[in-house]
C-alpha positions in Angstrom: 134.4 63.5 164.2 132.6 60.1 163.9 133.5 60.1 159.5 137.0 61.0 160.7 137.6 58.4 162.7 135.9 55.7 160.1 138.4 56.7 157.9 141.0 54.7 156.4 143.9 55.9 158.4 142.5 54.8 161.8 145.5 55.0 164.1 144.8 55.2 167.6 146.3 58.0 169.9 145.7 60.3 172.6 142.2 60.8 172.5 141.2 56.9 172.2 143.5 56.1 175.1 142.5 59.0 177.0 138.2 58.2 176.6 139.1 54.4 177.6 140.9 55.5 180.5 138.1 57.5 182.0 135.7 54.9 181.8 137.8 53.6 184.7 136.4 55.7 186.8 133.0 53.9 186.9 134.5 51.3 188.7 136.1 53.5 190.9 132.8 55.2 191.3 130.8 52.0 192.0 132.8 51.9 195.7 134.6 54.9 196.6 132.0 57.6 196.0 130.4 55.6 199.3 133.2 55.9 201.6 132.4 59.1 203.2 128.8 58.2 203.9 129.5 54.6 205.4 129.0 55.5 209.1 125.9 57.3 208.2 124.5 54.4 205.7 125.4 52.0 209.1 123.3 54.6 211.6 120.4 54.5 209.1 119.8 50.8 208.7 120.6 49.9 212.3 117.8 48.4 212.7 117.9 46.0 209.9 120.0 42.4 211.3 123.4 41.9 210.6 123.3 45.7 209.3 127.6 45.9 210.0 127.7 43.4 207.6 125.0 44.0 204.9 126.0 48.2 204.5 129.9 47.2 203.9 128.5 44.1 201.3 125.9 47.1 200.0 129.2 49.1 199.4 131.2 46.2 197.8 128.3 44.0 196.3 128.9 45.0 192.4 132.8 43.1 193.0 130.4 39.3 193.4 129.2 40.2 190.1 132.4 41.1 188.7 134.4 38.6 189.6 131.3 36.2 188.3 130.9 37.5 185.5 134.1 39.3 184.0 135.6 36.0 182.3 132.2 36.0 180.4 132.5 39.8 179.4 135.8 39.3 178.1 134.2 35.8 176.2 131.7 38.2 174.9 134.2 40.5 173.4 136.4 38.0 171.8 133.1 36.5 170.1 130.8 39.4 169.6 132.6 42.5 169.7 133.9 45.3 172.5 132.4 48.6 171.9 128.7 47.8 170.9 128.7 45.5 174.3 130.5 48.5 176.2 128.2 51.4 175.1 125.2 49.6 176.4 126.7 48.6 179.5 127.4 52.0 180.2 123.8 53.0 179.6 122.5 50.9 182.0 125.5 51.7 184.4 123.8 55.1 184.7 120.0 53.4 185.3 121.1 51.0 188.1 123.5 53.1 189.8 120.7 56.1 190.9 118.4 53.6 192.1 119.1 54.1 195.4 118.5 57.8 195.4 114.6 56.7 195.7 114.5 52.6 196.9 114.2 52.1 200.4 114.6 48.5 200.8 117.7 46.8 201.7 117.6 43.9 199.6 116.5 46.3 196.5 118.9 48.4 197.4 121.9 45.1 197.4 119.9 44.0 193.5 120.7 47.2 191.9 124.2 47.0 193.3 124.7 43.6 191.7 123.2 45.1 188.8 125.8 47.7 189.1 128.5 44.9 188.9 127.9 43.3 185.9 128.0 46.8 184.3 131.1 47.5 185.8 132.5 44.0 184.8 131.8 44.6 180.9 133.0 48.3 181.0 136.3 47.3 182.7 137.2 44.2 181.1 136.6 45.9 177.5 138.3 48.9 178.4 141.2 47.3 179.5 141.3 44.9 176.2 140.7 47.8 173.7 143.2 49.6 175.1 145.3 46.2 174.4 144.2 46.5 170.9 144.9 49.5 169.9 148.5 49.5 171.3 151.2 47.6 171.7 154.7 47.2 173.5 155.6 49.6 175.7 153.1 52.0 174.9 150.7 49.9 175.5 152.2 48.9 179.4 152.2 52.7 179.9 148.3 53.1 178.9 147.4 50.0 181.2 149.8 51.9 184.1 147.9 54.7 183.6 144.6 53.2 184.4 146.0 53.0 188.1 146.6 56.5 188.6 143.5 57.6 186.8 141.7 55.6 188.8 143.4 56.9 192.0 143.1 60.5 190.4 139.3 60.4 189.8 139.4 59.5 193.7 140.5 62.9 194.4 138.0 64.1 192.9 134.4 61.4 193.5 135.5 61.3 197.3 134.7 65.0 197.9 132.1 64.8 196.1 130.6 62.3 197.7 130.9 64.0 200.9 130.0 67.2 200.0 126.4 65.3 198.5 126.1 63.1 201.8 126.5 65.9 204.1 123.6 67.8 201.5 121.2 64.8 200.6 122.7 62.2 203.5 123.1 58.4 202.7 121.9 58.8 199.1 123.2 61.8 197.9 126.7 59.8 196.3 124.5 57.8 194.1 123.1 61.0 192.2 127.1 60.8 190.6 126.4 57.3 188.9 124.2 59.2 186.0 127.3 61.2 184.6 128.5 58.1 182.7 125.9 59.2 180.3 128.6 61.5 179.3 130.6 59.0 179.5 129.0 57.0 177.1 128.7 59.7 174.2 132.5 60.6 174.3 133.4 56.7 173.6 130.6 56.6 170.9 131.9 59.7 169.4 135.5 59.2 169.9 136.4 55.3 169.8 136.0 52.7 166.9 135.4 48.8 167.3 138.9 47.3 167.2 139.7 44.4 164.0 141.7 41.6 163.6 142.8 42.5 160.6 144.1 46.0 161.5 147.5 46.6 160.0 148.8 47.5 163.9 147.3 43.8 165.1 149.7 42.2 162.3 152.2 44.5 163.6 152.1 43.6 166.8 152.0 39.7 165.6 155.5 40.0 163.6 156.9 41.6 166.5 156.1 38.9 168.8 154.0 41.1 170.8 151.2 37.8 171.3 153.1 34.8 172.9 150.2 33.0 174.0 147.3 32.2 171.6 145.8 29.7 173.6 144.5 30.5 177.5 148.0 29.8 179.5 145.9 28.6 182.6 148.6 28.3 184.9 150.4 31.3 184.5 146.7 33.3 184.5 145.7 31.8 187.8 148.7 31.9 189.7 148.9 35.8 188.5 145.8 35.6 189.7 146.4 34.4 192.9 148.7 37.8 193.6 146.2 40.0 192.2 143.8 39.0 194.9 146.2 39.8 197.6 147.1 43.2 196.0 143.3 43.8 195.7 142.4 43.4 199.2 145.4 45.9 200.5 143.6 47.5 198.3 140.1 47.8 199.5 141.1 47.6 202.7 141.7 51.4 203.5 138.6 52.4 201.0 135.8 49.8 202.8 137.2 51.1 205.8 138.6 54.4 206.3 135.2 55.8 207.6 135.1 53.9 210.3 138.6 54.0 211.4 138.7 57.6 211.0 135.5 57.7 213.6 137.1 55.8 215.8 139.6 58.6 215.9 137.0 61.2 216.2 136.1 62.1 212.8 132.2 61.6 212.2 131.6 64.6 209.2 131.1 62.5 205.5 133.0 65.4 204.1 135.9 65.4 206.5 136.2 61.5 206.1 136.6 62.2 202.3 138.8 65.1 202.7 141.3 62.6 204.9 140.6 59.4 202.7 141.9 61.9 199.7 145.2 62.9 200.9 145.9 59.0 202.1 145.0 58.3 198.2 147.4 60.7 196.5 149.8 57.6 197.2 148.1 55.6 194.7 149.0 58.3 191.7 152.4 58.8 192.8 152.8 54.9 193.2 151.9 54.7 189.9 154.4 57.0 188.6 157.5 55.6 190.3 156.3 52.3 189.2 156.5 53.7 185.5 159.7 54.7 186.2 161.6 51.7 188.4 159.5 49.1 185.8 161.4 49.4 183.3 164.9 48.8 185.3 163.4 46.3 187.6 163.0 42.4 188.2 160.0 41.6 189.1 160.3 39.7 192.4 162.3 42.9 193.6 159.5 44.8 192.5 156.5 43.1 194.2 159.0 42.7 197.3 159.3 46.7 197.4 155.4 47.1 197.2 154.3 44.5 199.2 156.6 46.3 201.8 155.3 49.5 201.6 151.7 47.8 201.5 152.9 46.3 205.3 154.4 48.9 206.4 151.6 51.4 205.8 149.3 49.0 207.4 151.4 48.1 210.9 152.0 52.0 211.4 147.5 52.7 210.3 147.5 50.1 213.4 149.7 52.0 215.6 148.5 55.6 214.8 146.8 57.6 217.8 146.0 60.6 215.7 144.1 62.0 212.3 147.0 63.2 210.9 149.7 60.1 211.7 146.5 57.7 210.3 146.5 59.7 207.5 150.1 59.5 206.5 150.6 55.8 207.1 147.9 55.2 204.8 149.6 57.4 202.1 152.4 54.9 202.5 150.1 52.0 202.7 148.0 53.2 199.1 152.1 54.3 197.5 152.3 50.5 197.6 149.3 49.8 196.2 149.8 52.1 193.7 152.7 50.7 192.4 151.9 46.7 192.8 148.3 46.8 190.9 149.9 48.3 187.3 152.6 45.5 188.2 150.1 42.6 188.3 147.8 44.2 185.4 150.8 44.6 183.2 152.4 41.1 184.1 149.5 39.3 183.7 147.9 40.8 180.7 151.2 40.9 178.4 151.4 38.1 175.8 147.7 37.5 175.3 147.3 37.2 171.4 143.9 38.9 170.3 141.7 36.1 170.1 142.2 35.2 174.2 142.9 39.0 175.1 139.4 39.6 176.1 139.2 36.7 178.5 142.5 37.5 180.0 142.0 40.7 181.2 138.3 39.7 182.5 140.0 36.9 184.7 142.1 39.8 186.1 139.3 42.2 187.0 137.3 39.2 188.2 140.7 38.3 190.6 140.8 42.0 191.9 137.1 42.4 192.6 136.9 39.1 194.4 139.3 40.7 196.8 136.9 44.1 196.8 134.1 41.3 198.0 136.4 39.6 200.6 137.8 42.6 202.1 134.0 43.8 202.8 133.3 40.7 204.7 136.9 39.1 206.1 137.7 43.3 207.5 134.7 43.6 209.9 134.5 39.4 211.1 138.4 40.3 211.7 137.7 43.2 213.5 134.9 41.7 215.8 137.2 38.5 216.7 140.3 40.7 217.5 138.3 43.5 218.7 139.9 46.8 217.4 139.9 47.9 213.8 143.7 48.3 214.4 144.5 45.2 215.7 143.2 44.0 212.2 145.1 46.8 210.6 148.3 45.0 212.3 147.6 41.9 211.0 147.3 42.4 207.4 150.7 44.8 207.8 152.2 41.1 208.9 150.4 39.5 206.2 151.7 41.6 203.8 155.4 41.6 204.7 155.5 37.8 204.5 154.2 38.3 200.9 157.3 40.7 200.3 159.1 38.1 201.4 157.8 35.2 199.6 158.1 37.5 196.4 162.0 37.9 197.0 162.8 34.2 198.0 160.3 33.1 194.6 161.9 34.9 192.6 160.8 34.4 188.9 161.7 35.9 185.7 159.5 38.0 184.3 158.4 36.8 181.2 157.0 33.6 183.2 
């Protein structure tokens, strides 16, 4: 397969988008494969100080390190090349990720998670730019879409698992999961080819105007930016969380909590879907004022709920929205990037949506404290997120801003 694919006639299709796409799911693995196993990760290090805020941080740690150190992965791609920097990111993905399985200290426990982090920042941010290289135009805004609802697909799927492994092995059974990026690893070595400047389909893409901005547009980026990291903590809120809200309402079993967190998530997929099909049709501001209301919505009614079941479909609503705003923001804010700044583009992205992975696992549970009910700070980001709908429509902006 490998002399196949060094071939002359390299033209990526299916099988290249479809291997770059699953090495998504690391970074979904790096937090959501914990979820079920939060209130038992909380019960075991009780003792330790500050353990409500150091087991959520334990969960989220790898976002510090990927918002610090994504812009640098992409610099490292533009200079030195994406897959070779990929492949050995994944290998020690798979190293750093089953440490806990046999560490017992805290603070080892919160190294190999930052460890975990800068993996997941090189794997992402690569990922996202080769599959930027290899297509263009609208197929390539339906390959970055789709790394939404795989994302939210492989969720269906490491959640379970998760608790099925917690309730076998307890706290540390989810980290057995990190070592199948191994596999991982082999299919992109077999399957996927270092991108070039001079590939016919990059001069392509230059005649057609699909690169507007060769040098970094910094204002654009950041204010882009700036949306991401609100999208992101809507985001993280209901994956950080969703163990302890659903024990509040009298669900303590890791593999019920991941059964409950999985049906809320089957939002995000089908979010991601209507968002491939209103795109197209859709101005911008009328589309981030439609997710950011679902987003509110979901979250105001998650505050309200007084059962499993009403919890559980409020937060469907609340990840639809999500579902549909993060492909917005990853589409709008990667499109126009000519080769040479692609790299550091999309790592300024993933660094914007992991610092709101990080922020969620520390402003959720200081909110919580001060206001004293999980749903009372539910209720507040539902406002939050409405005045951003709102603030979308009045801003309006065209989209090729």
């Amino acid at each position: 397969m490998n002399a196949a694919v060094k071939g002359a006639a390299r033209v990526p299709g299916f099988l290249q988008g479809a291997m770059l796409l699953l090495c998504v799911t690391m970074a979904v693995m790096g937090v959501i494969v914990l979820t079920p196993v939060i209130p038992a990760m909380e019960a075991h290090f009780r003792p330790v100080p500050y353990h409500q805020y150091l087991v959520p941080i334990m969960m989220t740690a790898p976002s510090l390190w990927i918002l610090a150190f994504s812009p640098a992965a992409g610099w490292l791609a533009d200079r030195c090349g994406r897959r070779p920097l990929m492949l050995w990111a994944m290998l020690l993905y798979a190293v750093v990720g089953t440490m806990p399985t046999y560490l017992d200290s805290i603070r080892w426990i919160l190294l190999s998670r930052c460890g975990v982090g800068i993996c997941e920042s090189i794997v992402v941010t690569v990922t996202t730019t080769m599959i930027s290289d290899y297509f263009k135009g609208a197929s390539r805004q339906k390959w970055l879409a789709a790394q939404t609802a795989i994302a939210s697909l492989s969720a269906l799927v490491i959640v379970p698992l998760g608790g099925i492994l917690g309730s076998a092995f307890g706290w540390r059974g989810p980290f057995y999961l990190y070592g199948y990026t191994l596999l991982l690893a082999v299919g992109v070595y077999l399957f996927t080819w270092e991108p070039e400047r001079t590939d016919p389909l990059m001069e392509q893409a230059s005649e057609a105007q699909d690169a507007i901005y060769h040098r970094v547009p910094w204002v654009r980026l950041l204010s882009l930016c700036g949306l991401t990291l609100v999208a992101s903590v809507s985001f993280y809120s209901i994956i950080t969380q969703n163990g302890n809200a659903l024990a509040a309402l009298g669900v303590n079993d890791p593999a019920k909590i991941g059964l409950f967190t999985e049906v809320s998530s089957i939002g995000v997929p089908v979010g991601t879907f209507l968002y491939s099909r209103v795109a197209p049709r859709w101005h911008i501001s009328h589309l981030l004022f439609v997710d950011y209301v679902l987003i509110g919505a979901g979250f105001w009614l998650m505050g309200h709920a007084h059962g499993v079941g009403q919890y559980t479909a409020y937060g469907f609503i609340n990840q639809l929205g999500c579902g549909m705003v993060l492909p917005t923001m990853l589409v709008w804010t990667t499109s126009g990037l000519a080769y040479e700044i692609r790299g550091f583009g999309n790592g300024l992205w993933q660094g914007a949506f992991a610092v709101g992975q990080f922020i969620t696992a520390v402003l959720l549970p200081f909110l919580t404290l001060r206001l004293g009910a999980l749903s009372s700070t539910f209720k507040l980001l539902g406002v939050f997120a409405l005045v951003t709908a709102l603030g979308a429509l009045i801003g309006r902006r065209s989209p090729s801003d």
